[in-house]
TILUMKOL-729460 format. One record per residue (C-alpha): residue number from 0; x, y, z. Coordinates in steps of 0.001 Angstrom, whole numbers, always signed. Layout:
N
+-----+---------+---------+---------+
: num :       x :       y :       z :
+-----+---------+---------+---------+
: NUM :       X :       Y :       Z :
...
+-----+---------+---------+---------+
This chain:
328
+-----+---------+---------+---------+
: num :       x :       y :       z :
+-----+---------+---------+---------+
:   0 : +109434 : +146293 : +140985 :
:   1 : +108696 : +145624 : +144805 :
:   2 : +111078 : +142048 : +146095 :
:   3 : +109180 : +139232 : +145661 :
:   4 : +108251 : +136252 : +148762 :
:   5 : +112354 : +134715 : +147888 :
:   6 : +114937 : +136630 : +146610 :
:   7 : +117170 : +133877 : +145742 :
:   8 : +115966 : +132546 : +142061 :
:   9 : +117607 : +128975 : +143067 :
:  10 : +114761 : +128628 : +145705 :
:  11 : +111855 : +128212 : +142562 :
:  12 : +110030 : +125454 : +142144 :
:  13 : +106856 : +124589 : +139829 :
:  14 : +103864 : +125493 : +140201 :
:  15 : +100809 : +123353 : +140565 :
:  16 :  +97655 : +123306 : +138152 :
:  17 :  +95949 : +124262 : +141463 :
:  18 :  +98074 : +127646 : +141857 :
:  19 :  +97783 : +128615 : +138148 :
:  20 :  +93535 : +128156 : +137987 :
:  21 :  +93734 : +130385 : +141597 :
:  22 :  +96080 : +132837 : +139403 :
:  23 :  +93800 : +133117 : +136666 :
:  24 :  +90948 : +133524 : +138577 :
:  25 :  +91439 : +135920 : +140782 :
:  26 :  +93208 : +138143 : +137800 :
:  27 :  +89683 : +137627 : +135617 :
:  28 :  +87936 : +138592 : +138488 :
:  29 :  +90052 : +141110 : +140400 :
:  30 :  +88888 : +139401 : +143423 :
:  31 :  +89739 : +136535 : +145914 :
:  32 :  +86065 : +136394 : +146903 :
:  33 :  +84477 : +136065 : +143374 :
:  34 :  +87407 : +133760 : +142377 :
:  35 :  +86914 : +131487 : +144888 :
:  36 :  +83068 : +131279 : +143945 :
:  37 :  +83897 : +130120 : +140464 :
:  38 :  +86324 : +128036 : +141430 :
:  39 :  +84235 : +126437 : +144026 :
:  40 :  +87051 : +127492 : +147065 :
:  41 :  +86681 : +129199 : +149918 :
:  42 :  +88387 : +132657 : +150016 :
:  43 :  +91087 : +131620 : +152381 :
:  44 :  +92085 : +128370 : +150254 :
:  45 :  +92112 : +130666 : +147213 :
:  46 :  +94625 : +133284 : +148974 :
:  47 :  +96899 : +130458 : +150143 :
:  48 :  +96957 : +129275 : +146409 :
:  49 :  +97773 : +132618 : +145283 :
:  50 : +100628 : +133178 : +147719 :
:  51 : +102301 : +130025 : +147043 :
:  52 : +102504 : +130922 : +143601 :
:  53 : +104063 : +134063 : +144485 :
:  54 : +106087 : +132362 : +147012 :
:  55 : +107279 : +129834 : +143506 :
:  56 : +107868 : +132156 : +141062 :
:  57 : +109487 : +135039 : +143949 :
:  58 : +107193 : +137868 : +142426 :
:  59 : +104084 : +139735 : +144192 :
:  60 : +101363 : +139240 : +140567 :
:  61 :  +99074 : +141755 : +142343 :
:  62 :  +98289 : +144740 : +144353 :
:  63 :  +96511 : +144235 : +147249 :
:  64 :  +94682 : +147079 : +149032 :
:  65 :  +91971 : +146462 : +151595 :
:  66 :  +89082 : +144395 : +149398 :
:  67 :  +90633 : +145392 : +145962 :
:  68 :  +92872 : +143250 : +143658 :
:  69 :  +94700 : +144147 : +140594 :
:  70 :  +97285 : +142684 : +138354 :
:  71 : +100767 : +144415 : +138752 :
:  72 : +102007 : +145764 : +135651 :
:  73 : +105428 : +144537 : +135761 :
:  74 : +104318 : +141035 : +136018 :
:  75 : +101661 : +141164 : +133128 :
:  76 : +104250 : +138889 : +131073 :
:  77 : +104103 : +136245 : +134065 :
:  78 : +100493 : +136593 : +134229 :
:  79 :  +99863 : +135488 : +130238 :
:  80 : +102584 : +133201 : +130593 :
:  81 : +100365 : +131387 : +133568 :
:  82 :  +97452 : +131818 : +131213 :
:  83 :  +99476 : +129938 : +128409 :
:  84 : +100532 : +127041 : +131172 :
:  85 :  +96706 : +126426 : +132406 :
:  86 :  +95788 : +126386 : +128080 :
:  87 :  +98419 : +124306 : +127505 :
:  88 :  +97310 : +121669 : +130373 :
:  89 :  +93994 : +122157 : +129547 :
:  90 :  +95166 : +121195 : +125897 :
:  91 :  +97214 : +117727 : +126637 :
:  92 :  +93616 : +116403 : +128809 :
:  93 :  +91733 : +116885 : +126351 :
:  94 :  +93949 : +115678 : +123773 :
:  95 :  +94524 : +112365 : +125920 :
:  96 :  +90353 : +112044 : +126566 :
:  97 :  +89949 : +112199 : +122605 :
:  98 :  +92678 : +109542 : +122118 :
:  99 :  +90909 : +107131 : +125045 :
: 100 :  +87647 : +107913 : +123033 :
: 101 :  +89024 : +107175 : +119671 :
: 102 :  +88810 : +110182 : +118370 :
: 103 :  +91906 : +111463 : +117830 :
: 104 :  +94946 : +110135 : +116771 :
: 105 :  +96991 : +107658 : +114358 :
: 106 :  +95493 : +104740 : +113146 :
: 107 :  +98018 : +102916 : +110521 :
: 108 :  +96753 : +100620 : +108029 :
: 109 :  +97878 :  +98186 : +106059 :
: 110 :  +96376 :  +97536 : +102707 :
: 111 :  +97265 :  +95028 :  +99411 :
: 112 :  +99916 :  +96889 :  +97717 :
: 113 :  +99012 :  +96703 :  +93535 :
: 114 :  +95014 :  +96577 :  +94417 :
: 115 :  +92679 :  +97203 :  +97370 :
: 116 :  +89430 :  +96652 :  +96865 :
: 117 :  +86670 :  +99334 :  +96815 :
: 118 :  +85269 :  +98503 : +100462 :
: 119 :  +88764 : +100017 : +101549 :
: 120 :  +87618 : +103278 : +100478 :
: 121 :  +84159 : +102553 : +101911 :
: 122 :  +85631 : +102442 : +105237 :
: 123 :  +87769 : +104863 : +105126 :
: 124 :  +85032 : +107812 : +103943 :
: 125 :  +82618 : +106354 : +106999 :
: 126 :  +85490 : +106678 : +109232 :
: 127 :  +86659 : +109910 : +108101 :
: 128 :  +83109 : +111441 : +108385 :
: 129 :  +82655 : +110430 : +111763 :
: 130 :  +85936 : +110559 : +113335 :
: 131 :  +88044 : +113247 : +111689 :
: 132 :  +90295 : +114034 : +114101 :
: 133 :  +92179 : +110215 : +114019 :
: 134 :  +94918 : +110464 : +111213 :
: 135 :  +94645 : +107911 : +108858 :
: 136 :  +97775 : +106402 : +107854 :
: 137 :  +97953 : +104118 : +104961 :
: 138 : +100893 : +101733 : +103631 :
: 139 : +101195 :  +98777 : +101729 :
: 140 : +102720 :  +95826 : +101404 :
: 141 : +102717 :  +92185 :  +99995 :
: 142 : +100444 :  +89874 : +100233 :
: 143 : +102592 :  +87621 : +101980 :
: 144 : +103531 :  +90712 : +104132 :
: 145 : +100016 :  +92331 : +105469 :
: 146 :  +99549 :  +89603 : +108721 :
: 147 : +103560 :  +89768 : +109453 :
: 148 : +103198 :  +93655 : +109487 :
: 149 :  +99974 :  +93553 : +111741 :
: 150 : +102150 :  +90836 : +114212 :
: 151 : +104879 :  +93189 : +114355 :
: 152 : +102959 :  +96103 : +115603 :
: 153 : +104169 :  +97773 : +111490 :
: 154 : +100375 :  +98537 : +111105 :
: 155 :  +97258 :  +98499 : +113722 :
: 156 :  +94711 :  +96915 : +111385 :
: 157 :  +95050 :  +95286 : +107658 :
: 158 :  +92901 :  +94023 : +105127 :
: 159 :  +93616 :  +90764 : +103388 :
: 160 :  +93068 :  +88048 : +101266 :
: 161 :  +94322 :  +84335 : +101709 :
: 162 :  +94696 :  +84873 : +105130 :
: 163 :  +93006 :  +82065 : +106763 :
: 164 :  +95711 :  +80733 : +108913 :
: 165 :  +96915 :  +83543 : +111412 :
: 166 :  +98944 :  +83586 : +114548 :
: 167 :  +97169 :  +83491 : +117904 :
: 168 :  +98614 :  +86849 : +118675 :
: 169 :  +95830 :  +88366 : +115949 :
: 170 :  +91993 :  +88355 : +115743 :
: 171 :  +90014 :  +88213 : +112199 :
: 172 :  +87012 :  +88873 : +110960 :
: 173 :  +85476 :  +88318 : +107421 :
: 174 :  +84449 :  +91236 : +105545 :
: 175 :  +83350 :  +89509 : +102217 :
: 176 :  +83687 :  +86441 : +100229 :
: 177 :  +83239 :  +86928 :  +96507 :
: 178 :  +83205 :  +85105 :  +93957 :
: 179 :  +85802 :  +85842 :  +91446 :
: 180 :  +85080 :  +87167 :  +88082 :
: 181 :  +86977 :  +86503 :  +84857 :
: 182 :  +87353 :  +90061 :  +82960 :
: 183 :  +87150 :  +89199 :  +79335 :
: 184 :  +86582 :  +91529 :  +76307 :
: 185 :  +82970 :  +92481 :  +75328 :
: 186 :  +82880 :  +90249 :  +72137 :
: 187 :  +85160 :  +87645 :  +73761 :
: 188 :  +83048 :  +83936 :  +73229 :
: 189 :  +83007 :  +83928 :  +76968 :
: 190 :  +81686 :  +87237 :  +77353 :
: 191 :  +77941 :  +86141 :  +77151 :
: 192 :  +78366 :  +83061 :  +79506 :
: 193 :  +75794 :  +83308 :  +82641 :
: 194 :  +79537 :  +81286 :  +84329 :
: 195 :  +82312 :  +79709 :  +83545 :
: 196 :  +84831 :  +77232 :  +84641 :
: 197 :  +88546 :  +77148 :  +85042 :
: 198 :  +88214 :  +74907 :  +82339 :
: 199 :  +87305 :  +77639 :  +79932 :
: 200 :  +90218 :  +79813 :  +80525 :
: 201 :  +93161 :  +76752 :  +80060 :
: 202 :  +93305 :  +78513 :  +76765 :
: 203 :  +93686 :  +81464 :  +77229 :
: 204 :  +96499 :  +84628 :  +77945 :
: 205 :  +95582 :  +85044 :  +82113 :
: 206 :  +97230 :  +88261 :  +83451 :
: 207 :  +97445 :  +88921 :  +87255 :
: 208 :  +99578 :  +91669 :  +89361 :
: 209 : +103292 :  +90795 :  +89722 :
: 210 : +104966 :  +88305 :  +91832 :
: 211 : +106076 :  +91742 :  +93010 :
: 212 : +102587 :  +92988 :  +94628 :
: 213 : +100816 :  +89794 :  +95059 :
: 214 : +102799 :  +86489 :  +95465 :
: 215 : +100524 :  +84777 :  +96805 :
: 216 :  +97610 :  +85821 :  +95198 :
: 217 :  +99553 :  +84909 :  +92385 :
: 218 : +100350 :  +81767 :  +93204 :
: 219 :  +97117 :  +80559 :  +94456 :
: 220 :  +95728 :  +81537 :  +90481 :
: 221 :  +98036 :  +80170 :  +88750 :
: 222 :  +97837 :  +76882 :  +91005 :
: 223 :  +93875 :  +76694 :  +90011 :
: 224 :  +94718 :  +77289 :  +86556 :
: 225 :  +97383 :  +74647 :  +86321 :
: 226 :  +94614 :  +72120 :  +87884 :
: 227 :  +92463 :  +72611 :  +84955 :
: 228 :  +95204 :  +72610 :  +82282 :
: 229 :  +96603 :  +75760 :  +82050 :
: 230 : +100474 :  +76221 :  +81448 :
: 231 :  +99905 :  +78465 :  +84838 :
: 232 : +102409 :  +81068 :  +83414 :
: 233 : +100926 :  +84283 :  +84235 :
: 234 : +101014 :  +88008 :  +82211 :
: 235 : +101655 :  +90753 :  +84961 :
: 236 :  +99678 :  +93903 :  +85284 :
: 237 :  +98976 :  +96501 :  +86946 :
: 238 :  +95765 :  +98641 :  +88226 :
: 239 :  +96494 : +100996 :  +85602 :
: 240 :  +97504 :  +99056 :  +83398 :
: 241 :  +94670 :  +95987 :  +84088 :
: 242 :  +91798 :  +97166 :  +81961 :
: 243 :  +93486 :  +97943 :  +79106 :
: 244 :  +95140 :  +94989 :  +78588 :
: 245 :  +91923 :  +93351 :  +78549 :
: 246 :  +89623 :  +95468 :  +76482 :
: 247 :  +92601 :  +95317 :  +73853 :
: 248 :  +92178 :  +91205 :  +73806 :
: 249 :  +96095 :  +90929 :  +75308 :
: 250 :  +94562 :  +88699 :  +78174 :
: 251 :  +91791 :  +87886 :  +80207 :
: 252 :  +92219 :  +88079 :  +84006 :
: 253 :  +90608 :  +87288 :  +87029 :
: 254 :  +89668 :  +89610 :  +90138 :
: 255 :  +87044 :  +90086 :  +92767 :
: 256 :  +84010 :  +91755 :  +91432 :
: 257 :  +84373 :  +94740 :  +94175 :
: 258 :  +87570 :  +95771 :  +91825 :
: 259 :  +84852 :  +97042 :  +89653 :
: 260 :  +84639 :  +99986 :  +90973 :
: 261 :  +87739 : +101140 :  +90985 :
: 262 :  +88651 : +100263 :  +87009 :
: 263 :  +87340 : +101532 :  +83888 :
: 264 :  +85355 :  +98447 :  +82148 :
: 265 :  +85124 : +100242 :  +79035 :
: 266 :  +85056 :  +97367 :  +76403 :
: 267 :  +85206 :  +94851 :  +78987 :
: 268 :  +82772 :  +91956 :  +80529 :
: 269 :  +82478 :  +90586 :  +83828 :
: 270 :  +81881 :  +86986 :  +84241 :
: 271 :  +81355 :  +84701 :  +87074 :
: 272 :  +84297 :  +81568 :  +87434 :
: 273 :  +82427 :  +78672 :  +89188 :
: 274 :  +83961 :  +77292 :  +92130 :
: 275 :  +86638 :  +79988 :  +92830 :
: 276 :  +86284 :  +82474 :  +95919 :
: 277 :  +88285 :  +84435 :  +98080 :
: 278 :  +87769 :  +86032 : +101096 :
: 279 :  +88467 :  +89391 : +101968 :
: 280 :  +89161 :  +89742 : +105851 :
: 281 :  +90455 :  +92550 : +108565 :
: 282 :  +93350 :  +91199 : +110799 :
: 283 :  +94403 :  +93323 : +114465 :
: 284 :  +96165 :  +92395 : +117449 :
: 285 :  +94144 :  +90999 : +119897 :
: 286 :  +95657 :  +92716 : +123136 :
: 287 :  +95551 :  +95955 : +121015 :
: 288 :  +92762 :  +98193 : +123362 :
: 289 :  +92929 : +101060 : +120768 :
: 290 :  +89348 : +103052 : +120634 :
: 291 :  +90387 : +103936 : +117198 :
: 292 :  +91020 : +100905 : +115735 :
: 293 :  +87614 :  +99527 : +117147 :
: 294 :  +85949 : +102104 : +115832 :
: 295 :  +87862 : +101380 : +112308 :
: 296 :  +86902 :  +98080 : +112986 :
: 297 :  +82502 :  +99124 : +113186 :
: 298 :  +83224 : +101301 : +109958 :
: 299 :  +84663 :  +97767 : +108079 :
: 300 :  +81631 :  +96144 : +108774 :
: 301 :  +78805 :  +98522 : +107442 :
: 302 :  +81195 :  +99339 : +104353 :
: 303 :  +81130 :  +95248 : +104165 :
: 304 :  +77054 :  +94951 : +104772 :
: 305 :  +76694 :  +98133 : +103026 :
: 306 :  +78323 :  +96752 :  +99847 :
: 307 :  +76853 :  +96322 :  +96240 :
: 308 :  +75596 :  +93011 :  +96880 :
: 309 :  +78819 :  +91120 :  +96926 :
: 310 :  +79161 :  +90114 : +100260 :
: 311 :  +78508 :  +86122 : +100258 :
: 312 :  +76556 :  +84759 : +103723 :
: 313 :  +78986 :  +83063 : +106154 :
: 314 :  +79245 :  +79275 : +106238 :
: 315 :  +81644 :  +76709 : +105117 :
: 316 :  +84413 :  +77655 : +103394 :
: 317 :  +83943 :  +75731 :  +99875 :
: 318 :  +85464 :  +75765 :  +96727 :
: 319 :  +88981 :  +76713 :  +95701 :
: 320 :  +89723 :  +78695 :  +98384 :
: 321 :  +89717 :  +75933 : +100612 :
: 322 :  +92965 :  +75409 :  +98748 :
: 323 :  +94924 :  +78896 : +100036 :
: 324 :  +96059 :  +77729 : +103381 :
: 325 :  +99488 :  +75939 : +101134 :
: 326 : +100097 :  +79562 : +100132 :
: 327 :  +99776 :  +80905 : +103402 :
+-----+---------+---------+---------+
């Protein structure tokens, strides 16, 4: 192998993204002219380019003889390793233009841990479909946990309930407010009520999700039911566990209709409770200038206007969740 431009391997430096698109170039096309015409060069500035990479890396990469050009055949490593270089730039660009875009990388989420209702899943298929590139990652937590892990920078974007005091680092928006629904046996006297009232459950066994999942949701029930003359002491459940215990007459419980759809209701009635809402909402950091989490953000609301009719109009807040804000 012919000396290269420096002898002395200490003398290297990099090469520029300039140098290796003039390599490349003139090796597809086996010419300085017709390398310089893609490249949009003049022959001369394409030649200097060429040199300096040979000057760099202290190797000749081609024969030169009169107005032909060829690869040498001891460098053809160095040549694919050039090619590699210029892929591998080309590579982290376009990587960073689909991040600025939204459309690629991590969005974390932060969802109810023992429950999440079915517009959750709603906006995660829209965004999925349309941005498949942005990984998706889900974890959950507390109730009294979700707007602390958002604050934190935990999670980018959460989904809550009783959330209606939050710090002025965060931005909300409302996604729904239901109207809860007391889950009752089919054959239960209240099962063929049009609605009922607090009242009409002081009697009964009222199961909810654990202390453990939920405290405040929790909390916030068992406060209502106390009101209207319940003992207020609570059976726990689970989501697998939730339907069964009331199609077998253990308890009755109370959940947002969108639950619905994610439990079997086999044996089981869904009745309106007068006077008892919550609102679902999606909390982020309001400095947060993430393209993906905006985009998140658009997917939330048509999976919230998009809904089975649950979604309440927005107004005053009435009712007992006018109550949450002790909880919060």
């Amino acid at each position: 192998m012919d000396a290269g431009p420096y002898a002395d391997p200490d003398d290297l430096g990099t090469l520029s993204v300039a140098q290796l698109r003039a390599v490349c170039a003139v090796a597809d096309r086996l010419s300085f002219t017709a390398a310089a015409a893609d490249l949009g060069l003049t022959q001369p500035a394409v030649s200097r380019l060429v040199t300096g990479a040979e000057r760099r890396l202290g190797l000749f990469l081609f024969h030169r003889a009169h107005r032909s050009v060829a690869p040498r055949a001891d460098t053809a490593a160095v040549l694919q390793a050039i090619r590699s270089a210029l892929a591998a730039h080309q590579t982290v660009l376009h990587q960073a233009r689909a991040v600025r875009r939204g459309e690629s990388g991590v969005l974390r989420v932060g969802v109810l841990r023992g429950g999440s209702p079915a517009v959750l899943t709603d906006t995660l298929i829209r965004f999925r479909v349309r941005w498949p590139e942005v990984r998706l990652n889900l974890a959950e937590y507390r109730d009294d946990q979700l707007i602390e892990a958002v604050r934190d920078g935990q999670v980018d974007v959460a989904l809550a309930r009783l959330a209606t005091t939050i710090p002025s680092t965060l931005s909300r928006r409302r996604m729904l407010r239901e109207q809860l629904h007391a889950l009752v046996p089919t054959g239960h006297p209240l099962a063929a009520r049009g609605e009922i009232t607090m009242s009409d459950l002081a009697t009964e066994a009222v199961a909810f999700w654990s202390s453990d999942a939920q405290p405040r949701g929790r909390a916030w029930l068992a406060h209502a039911l106390v009101t209207a003359g319940h003992s207020g002491e609570l059976v726990d459940v689970t989501p697998s566990t939730v339907a069964a215990t009331v199609a077998a007459g253990a308890a009755v419980t109370v959940l947002a209709p969108s639950f619905s759809r994610i439990l079997d209701l086999r044996g089981i009635a869904l009745v309106p409770v007068a006077e008892l809402f919550l609102e679902l909402v999606v909390v982020w950091r309001r400095d947060d200038p993430s393209p993906a989490l905006h985009r998140f953000l658009a997917s939330a609301d048509h999976a919230a206007s998009a809904g089975p009719g649950q979604a309440r109009p927005a107004g005053s807040v009435s009712g007992r969740v006018a109550e949450a804000d002790r909880y919060l």
